[in-house]
N, CA, C and O atoms as a CHARMM CRD file, in Angstrom:
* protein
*
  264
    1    1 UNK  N     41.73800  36.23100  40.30100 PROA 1      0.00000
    2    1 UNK  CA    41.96100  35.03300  39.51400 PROA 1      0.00000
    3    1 UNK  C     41.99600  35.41600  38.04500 PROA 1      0.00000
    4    1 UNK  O     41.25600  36.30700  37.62700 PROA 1      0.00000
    5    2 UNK  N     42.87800  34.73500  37.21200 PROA 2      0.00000
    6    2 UNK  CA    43.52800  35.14100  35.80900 PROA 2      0.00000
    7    2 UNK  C     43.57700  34.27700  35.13400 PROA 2      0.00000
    8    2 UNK  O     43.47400  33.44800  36.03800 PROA 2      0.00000
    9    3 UNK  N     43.65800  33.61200  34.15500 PROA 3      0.00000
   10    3 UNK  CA    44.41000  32.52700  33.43400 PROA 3      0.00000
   11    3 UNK  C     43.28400  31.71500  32.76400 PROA 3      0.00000
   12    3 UNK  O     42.05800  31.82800  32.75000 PROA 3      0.00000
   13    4 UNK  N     44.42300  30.60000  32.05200 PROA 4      0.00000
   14    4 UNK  CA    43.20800  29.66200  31.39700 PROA 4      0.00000
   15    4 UNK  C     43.67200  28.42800  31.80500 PROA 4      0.00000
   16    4 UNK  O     44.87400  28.19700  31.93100 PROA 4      0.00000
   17    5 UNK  N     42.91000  27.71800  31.99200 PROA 5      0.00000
   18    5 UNK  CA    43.03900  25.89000  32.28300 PROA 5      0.00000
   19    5 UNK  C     42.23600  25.66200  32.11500 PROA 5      0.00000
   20    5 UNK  O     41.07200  26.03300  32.26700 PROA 5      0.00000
   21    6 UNK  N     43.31100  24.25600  31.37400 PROA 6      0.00000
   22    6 UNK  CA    42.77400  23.73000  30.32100 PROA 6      0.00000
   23    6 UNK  C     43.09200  21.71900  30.83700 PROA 6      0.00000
   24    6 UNK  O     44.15300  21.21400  31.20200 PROA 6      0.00000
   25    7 UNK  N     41.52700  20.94700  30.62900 PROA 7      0.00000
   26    7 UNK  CA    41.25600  20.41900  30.93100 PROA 7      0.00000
   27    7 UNK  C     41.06400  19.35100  29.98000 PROA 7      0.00000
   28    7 UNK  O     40.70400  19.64600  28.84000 PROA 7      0.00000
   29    8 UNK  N     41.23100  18.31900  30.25600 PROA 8      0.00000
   30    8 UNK  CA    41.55500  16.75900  29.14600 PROA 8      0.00000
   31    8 UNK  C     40.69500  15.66600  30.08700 PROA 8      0.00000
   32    8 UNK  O     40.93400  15.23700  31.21500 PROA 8      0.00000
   33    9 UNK  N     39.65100  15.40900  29.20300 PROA 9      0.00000
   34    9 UNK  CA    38.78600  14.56600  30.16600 PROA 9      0.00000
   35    9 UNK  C     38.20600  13.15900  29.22000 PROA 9      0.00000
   36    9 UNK  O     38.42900  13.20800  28.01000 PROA 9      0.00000
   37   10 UNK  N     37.78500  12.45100  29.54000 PROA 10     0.00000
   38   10 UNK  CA    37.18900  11.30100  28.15700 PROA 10     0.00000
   39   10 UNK  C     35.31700  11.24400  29.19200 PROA 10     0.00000
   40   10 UNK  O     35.01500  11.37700  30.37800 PROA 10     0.00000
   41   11 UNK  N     34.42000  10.94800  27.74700 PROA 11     0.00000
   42   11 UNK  CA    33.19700  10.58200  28.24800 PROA 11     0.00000
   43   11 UNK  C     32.99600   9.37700  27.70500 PROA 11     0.00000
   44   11 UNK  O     33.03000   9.04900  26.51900 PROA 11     0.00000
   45   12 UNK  N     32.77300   8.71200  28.71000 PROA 12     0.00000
   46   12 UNK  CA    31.88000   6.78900  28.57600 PROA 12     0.00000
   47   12 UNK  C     30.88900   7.49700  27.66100 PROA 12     0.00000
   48   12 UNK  O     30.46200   8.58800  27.28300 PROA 12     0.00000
   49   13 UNK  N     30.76400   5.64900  27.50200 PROA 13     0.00000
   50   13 UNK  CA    29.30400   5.34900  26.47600 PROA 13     0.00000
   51   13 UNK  C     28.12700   5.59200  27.74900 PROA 13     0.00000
   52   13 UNK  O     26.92100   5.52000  27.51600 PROA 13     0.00000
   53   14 UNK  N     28.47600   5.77700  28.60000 PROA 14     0.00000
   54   14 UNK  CA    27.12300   6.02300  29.68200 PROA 14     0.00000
   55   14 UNK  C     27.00400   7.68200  30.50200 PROA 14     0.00000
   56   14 UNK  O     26.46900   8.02400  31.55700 PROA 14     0.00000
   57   15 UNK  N     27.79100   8.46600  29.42500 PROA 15     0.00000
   58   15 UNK  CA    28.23800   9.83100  30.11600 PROA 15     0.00000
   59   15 UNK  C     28.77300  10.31300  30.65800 PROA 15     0.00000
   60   15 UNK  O     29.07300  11.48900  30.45200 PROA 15     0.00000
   61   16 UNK  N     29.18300   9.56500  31.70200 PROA 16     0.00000
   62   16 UNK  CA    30.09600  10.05100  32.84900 PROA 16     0.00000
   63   16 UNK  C     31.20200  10.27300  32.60300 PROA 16     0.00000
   64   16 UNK  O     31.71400   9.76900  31.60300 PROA 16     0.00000
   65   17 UNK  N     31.78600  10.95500  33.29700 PROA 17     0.00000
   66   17 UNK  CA    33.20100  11.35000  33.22800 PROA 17     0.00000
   67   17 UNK  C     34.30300  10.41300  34.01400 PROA 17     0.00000
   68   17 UNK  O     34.14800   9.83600  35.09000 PROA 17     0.00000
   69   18 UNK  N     35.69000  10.43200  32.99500 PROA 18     0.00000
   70   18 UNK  CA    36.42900   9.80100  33.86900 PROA 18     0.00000
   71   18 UNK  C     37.96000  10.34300  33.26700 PROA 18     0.00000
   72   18 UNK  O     37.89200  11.21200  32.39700 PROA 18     0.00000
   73   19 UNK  N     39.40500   9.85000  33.70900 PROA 19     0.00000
   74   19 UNK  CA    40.40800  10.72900  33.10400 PROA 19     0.00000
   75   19 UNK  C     40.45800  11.77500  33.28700 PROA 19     0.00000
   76   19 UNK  O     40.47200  12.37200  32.21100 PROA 19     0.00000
   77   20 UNK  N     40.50900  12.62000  34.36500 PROA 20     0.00000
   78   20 UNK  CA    40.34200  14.19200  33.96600 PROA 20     0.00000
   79   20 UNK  C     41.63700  14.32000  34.59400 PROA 20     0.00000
   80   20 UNK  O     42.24300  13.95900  35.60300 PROA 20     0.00000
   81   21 UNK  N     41.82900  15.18800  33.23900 PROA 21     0.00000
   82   21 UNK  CA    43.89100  15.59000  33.74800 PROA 21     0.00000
   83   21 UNK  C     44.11100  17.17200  33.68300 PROA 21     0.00000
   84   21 UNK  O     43.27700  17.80500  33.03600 PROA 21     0.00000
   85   22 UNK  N     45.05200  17.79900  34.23300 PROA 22     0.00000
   86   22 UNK  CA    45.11000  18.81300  34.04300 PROA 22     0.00000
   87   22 UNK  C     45.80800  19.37400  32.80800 PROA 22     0.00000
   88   22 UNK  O     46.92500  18.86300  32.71900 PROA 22     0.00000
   89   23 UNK  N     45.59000  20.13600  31.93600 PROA 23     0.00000
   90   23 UNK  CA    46.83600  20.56100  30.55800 PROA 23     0.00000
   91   23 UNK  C     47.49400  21.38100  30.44100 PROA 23     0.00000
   92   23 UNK  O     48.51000  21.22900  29.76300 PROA 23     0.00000
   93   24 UNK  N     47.19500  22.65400  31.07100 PROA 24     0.00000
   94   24 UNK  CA    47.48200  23.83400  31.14400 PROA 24     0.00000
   95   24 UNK  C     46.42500  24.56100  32.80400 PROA 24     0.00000
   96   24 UNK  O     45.26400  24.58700  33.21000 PROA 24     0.00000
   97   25 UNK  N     47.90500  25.05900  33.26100 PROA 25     0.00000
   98   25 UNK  CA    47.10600  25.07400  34.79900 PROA 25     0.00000
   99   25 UNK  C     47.41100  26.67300  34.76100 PROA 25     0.00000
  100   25 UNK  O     48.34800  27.22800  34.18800 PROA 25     0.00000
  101   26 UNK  N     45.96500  27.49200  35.81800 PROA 26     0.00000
  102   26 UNK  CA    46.06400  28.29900  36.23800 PROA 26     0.00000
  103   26 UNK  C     46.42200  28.69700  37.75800 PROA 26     0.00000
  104   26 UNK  O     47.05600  29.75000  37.83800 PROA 26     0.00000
  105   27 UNK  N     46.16800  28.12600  38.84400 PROA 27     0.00000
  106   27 UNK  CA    46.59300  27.62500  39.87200 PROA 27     0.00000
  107   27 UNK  C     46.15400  26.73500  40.35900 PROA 27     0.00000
  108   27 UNK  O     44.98000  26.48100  40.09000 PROA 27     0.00000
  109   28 UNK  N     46.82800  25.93000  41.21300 PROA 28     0.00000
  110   28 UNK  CA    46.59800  24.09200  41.52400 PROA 28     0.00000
  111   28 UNK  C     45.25800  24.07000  42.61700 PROA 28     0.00000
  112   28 UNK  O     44.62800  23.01400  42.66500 PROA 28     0.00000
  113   29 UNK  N     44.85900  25.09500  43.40300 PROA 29     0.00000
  114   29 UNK  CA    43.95800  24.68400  44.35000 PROA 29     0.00000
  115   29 UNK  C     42.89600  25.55100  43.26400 PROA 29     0.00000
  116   29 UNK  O     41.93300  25.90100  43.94700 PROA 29     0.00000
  117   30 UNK  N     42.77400  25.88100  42.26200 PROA 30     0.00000
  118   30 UNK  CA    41.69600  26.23000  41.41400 PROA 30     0.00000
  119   30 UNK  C     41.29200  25.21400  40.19900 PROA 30     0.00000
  120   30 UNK  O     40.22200  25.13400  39.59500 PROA 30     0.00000
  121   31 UNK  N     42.29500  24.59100  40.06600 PROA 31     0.00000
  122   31 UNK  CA    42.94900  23.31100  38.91000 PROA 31     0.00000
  123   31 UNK  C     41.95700  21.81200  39.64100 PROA 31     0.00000
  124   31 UNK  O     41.15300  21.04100  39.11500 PROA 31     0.00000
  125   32 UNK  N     42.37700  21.89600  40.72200 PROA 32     0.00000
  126   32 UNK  CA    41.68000  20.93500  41.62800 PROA 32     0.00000
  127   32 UNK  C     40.12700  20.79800  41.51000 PROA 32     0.00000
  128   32 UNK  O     39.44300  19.84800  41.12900 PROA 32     0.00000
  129   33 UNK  N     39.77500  22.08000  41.96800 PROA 33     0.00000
  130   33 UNK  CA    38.11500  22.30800  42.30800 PROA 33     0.00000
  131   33 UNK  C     37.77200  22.36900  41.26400 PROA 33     0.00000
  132   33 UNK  O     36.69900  21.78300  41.11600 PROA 33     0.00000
  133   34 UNK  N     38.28300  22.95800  40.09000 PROA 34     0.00000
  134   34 UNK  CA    37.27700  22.78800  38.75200 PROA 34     0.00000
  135   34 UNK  C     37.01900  21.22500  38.36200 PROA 34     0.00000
  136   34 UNK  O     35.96200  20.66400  38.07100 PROA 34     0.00000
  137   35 UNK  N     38.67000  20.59200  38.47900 PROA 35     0.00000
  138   35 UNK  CA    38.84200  18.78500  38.10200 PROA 35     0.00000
  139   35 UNK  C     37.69000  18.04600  38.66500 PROA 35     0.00000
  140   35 UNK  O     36.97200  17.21900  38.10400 PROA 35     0.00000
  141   36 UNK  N     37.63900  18.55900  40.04200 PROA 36     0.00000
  142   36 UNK  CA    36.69100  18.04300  41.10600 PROA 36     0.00000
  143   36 UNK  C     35.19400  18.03000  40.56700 PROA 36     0.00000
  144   36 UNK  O     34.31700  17.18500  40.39200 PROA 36     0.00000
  145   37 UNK  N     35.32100  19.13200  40.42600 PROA 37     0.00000
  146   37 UNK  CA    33.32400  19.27900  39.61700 PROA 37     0.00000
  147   37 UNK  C     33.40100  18.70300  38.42000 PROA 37     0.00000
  148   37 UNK  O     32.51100  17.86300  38.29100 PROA 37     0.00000
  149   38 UNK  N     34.22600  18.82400  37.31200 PROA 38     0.00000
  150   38 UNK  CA    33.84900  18.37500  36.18800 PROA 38     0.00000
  151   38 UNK  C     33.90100  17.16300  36.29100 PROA 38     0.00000
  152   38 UNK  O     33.27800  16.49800  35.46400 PROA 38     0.00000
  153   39 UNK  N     34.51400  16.62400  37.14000 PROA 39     0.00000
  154   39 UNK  CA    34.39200  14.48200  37.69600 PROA 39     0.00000
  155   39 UNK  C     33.01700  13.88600  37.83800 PROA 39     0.00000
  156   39 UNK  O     32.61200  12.79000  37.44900 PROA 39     0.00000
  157   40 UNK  N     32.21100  15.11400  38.65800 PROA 40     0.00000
  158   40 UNK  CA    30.80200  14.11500  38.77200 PROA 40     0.00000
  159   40 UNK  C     30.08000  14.89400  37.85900 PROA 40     0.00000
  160   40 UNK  O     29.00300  15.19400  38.37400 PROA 40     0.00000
  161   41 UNK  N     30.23500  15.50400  36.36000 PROA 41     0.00000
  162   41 UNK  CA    29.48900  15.78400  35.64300 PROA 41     0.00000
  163   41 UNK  C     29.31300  14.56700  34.55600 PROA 41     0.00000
  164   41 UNK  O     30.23800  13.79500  34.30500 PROA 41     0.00000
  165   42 UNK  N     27.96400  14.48100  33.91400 PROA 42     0.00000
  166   42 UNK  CA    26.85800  13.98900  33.20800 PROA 42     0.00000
  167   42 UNK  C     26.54100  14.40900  31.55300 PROA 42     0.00000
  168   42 UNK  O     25.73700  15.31600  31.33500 PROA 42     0.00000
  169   43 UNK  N     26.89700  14.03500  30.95300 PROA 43     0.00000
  170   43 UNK  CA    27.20100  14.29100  29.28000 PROA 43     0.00000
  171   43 UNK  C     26.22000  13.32200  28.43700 PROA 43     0.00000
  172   43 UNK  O     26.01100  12.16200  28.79200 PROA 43     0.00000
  173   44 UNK  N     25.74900  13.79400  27.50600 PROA 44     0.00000
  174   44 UNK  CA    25.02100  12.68300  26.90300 PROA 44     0.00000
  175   44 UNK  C     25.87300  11.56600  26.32900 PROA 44     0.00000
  176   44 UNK  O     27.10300  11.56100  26.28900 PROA 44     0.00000
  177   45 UNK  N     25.12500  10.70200  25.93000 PROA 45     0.00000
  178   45 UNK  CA    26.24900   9.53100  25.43900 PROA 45     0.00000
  179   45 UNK  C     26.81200   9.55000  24.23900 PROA 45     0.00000
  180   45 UNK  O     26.14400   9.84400  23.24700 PROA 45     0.00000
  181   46 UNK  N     28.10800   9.24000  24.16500 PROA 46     0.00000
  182   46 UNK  CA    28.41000   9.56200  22.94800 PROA 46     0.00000
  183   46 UNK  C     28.04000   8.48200  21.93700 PROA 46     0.00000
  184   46 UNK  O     27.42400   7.48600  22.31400 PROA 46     0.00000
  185   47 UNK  N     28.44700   8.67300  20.49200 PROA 47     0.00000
  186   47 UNK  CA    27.23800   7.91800  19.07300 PROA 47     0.00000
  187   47 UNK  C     28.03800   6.70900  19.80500 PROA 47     0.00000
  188   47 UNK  O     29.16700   6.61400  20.28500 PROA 47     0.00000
  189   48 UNK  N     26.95900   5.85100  19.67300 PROA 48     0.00000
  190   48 UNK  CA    27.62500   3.90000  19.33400 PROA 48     0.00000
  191   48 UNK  C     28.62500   3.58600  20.47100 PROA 48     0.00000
  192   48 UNK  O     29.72000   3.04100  20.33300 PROA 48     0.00000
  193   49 UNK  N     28.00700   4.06600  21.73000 PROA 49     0.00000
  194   49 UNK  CA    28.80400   3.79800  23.36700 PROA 49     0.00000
  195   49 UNK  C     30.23800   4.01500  23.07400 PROA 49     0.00000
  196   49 UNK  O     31.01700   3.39900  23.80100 PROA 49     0.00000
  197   50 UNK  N     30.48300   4.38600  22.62100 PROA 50     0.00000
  198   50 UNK  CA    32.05800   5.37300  21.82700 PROA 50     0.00000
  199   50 UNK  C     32.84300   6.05900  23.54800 PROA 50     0.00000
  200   50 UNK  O     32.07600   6.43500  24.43500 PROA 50     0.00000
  201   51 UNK  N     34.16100   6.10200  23.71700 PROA 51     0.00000
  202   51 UNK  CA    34.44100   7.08500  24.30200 PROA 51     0.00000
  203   51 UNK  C     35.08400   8.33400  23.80700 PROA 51     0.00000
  204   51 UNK  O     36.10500   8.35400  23.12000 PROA 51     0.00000
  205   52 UNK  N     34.33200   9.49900  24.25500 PROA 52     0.00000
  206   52 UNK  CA    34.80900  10.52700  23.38100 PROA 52     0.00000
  207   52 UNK  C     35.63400  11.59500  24.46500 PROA 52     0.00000
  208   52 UNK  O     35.23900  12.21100  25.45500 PROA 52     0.00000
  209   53 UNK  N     37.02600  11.50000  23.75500 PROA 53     0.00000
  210   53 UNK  CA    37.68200  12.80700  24.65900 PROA 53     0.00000
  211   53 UNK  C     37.99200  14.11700  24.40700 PROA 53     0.00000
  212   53 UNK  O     37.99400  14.69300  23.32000 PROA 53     0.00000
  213   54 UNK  N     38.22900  14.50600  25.39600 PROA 54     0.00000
  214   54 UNK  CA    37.57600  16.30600  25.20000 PROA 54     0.00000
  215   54 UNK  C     38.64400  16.89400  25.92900 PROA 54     0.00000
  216   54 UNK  O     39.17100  16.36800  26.91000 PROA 54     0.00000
  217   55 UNK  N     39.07400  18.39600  25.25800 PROA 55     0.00000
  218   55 UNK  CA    39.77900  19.16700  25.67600 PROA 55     0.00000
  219   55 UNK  C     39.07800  20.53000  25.69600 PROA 55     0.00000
  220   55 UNK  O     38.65600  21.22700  24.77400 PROA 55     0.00000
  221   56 UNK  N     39.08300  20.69900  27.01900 PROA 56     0.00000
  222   56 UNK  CA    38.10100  22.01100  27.40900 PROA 56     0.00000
  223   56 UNK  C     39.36500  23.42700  27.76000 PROA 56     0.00000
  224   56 UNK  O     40.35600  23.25700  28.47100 PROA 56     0.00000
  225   57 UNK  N     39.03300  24.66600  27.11900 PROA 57     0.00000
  226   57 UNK  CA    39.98900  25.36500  28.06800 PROA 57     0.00000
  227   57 UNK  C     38.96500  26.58300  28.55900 PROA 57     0.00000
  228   57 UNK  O     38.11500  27.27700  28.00000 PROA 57     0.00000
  229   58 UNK  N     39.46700  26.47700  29.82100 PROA 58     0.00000
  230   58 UNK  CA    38.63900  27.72500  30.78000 PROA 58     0.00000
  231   58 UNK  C     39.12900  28.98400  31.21300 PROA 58     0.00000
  232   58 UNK  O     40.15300  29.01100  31.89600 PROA 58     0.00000
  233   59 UNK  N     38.43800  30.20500  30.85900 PROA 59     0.00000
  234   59 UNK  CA    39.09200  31.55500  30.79800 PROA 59     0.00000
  235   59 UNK  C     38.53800  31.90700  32.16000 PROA 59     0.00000
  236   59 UNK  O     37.37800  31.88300  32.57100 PROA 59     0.00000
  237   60 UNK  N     39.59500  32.21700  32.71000 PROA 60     0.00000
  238   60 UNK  CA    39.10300  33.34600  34.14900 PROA 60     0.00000
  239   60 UNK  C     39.92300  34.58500  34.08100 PROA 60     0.00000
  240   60 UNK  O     41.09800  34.75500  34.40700 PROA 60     0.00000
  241   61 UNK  N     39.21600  35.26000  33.68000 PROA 61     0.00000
  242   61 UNK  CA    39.05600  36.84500  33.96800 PROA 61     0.00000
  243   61 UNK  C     38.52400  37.42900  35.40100 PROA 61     0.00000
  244   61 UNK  O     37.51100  36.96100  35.92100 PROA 61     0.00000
  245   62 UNK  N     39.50700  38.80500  36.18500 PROA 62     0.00000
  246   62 UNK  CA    38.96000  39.17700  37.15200 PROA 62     0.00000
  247   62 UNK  C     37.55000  40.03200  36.73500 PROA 62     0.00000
  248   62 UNK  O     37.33800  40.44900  35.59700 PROA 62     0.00000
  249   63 UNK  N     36.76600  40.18000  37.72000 PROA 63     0.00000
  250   63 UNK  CA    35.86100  40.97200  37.67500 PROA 63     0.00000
  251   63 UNK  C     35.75600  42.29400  37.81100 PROA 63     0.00000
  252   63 UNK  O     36.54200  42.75700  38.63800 PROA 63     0.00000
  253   64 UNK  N     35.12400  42.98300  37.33600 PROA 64     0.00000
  254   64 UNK  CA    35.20200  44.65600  37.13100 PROA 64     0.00000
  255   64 UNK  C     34.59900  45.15500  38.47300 PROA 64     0.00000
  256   64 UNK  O     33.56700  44.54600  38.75500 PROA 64     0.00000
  257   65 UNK  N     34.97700  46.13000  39.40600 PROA 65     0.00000
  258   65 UNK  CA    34.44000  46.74600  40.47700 PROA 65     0.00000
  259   65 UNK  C     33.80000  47.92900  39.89000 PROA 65     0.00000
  260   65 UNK  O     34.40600  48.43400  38.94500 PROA 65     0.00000
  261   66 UNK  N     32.43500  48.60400  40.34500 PROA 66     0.00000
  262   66 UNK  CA    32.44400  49.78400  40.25100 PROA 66     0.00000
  263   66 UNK  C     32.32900  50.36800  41.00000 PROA 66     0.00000
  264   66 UNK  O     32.34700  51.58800  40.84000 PROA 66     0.00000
């Protein structure tokens, strides 16, 4: 696994996540499972029940064998 995806999400005034889109994809059944977890993640609230949106990008690098 290689690449970066990159993720567009908004947080409620109560944390939670909602909106999560894909922006830049590394592959779709990896695009998925990350979307998937970051859905039932928990954020503090943002100032004055505000929704605040966020663009995350995620590096996957393979791992080194020795």
């Amino acid at each position: 696994l290689k690449g970066k995806l990159v993720l567009q999400w908004d947080i409620l005034g109560s944390g939670e996540v909602t909106n999560v889109k894909v922006k830049e994809s590394v592959d779709p059944v990896v695009d998925k499972c990350v979307a998937d977890k970051l859905a039932k993640w928990k954020f503090p609230a943002p100032p004055n029940s505000m929704v605040a949106n966020v663009s995350y990008p995620f590096q996957f690098t393979p791992a080194t064998t020795k």
